[in-house]
N, C-alpha and C positions, 0 to 999 in steps of 0.2 A: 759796261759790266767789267770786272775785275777780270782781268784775262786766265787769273791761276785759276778760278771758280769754275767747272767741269759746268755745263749746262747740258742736258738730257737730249740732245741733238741728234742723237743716234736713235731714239727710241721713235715711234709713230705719234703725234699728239695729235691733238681736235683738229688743226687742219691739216691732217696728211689723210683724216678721217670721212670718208660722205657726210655734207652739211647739208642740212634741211631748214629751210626758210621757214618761216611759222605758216603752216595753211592758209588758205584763202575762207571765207565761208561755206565756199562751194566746193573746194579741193575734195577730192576722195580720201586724205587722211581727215579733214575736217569731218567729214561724214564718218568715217570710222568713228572717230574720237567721238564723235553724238553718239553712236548706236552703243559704242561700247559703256559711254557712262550712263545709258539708257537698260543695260543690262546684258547685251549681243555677246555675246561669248566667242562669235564666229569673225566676231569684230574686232574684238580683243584679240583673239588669234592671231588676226593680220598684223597689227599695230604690233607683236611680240616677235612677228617674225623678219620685221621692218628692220627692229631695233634690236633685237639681241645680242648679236655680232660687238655693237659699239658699248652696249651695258657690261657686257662679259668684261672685256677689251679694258674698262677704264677699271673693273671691279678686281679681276686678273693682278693689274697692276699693283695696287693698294693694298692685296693679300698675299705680295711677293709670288708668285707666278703658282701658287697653288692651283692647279687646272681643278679637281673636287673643289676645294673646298670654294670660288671661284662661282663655279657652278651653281652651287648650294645658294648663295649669295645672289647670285642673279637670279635665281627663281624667287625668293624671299622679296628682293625686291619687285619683280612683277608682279607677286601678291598684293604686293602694299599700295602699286600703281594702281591695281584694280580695284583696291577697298579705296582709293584718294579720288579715282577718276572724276564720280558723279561732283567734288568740288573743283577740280581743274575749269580756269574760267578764260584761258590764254590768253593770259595776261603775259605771259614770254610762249617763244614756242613751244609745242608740246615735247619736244628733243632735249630742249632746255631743262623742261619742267622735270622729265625723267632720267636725266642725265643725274641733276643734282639728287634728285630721291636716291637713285643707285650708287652715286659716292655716299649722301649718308647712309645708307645702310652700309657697307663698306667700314667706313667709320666707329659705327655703334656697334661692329664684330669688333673694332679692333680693340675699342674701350673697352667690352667686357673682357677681350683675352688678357689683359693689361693690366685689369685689377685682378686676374687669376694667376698672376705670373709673379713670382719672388724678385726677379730680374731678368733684366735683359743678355744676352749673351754676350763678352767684354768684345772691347774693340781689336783684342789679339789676336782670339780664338776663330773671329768673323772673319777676320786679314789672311790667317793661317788657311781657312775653307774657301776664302777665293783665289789664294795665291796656287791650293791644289789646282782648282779649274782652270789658272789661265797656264797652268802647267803642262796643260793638259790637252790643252789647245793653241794652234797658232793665232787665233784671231780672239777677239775680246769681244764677247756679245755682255752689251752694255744691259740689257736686258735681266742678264744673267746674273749679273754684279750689282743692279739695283735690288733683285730679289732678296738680296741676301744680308741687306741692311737691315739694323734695328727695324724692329716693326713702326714706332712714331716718324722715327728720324726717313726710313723712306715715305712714309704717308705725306710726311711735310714735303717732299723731294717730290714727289710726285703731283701733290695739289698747288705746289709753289709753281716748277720749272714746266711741268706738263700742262696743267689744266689752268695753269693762269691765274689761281685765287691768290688773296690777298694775305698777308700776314695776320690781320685782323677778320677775317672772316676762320682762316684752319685754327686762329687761338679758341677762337666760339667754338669748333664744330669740336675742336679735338680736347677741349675742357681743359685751356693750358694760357699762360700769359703770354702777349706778345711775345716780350722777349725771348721765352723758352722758344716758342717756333720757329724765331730767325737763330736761335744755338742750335734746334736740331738741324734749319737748314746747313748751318754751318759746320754742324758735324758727318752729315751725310757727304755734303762736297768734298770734304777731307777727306774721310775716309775713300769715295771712290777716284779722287786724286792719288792717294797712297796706293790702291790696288793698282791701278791704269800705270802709275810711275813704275810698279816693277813689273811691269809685263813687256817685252821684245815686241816692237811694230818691224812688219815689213815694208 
């Protein structure tokens, strides 16, 4: 890896994250996950309060640290887990299964905000409102500075350097060409190089 390229190192990713093996047949989430695509509500329940935490966590991300709107977003997607469940066949694990459902929902907020937006916010204006915060601050929460990226350019940052996907799979999910996904990566890394470069370490 390019040494000058900023990797998200600082942030928590999948494995700083609790990892759940795919059930057994006999497991107790295995048996939730029957009773809940069998209709159990009380099932569903459990299975929501498993995984919340990590749905939030990866959806938080993708929507620049909006804690609402975030929220909003995770509930949406547990809707959608619950209307999908009765086909879930685990064929990956079911952590898996609803991981990816909650990025794309994630995703399918960000598209619509995208096509409602004239533009994005310039790269000055964004530099100027983080160069306030680390002003502001002795310490650089990197968290804090991802949030505040172009809305694509951190989705790409986030599904690239966090979650591990492919260049060709965020082209798919985020209706954009290869190429454009490795320039937003490439513009994300800059930009939070330029911020990080003028900010004083201890």
């Amino acid at each position: 890896m390019n040494a000058i390229a900023p990797r998200v190192v600082a942030m928590p990713t999948r494995q700083d994250e609790p990892t759940e093996a795919s059930p057994g047949p006999g497991s107790a989430e295995a048996e939730l996950i029957r009773d809940a695509a069998l209709g159990s509500k009380s099932a569903f329940e459990a299975l929501y309060r498993s995984h919340h935490r990590r749905v939030f966590g990866v959806i938080r991300r993708l929507v620049g640290g909006v804690e609402a709107r975030a929220e909003e977003l995770t509930q949406d997607a547990f809707v959608r887990a619950w209307q999908a469940l009765p086909d879930f066949r685990g064929d990956s694990a079911f952590s898996t299964w609803l991981h990816r459902l909650a990025v794309n929902t994630a995703l399918m907020d960000l598209r619509s905000r995208a096509r409602g937006e004239a533009r994005e916010e310039g790269d000055e204006q964004l530099a100027q409102q983080v160069g306030d915060v680390c002003q502001a601050h002795l310490g650089v929460d990197l968290e804090r500075l991802v949030a505040r990226l172009p809305p694509r350019a951190r989705a790409v940052l986030v599904l690239y350097d966090v979650e591990g996907w492919k260049h060709e799979e965020i082209a798919a999910e985020l209706d954009m060409a290869v190429g454009s996904s490795k320039a937003q990566l490439h513009r994300a890394r800059g930009l939070l190089r330029e911020w990080l470069g003028g900010t004083n370490h201890d």
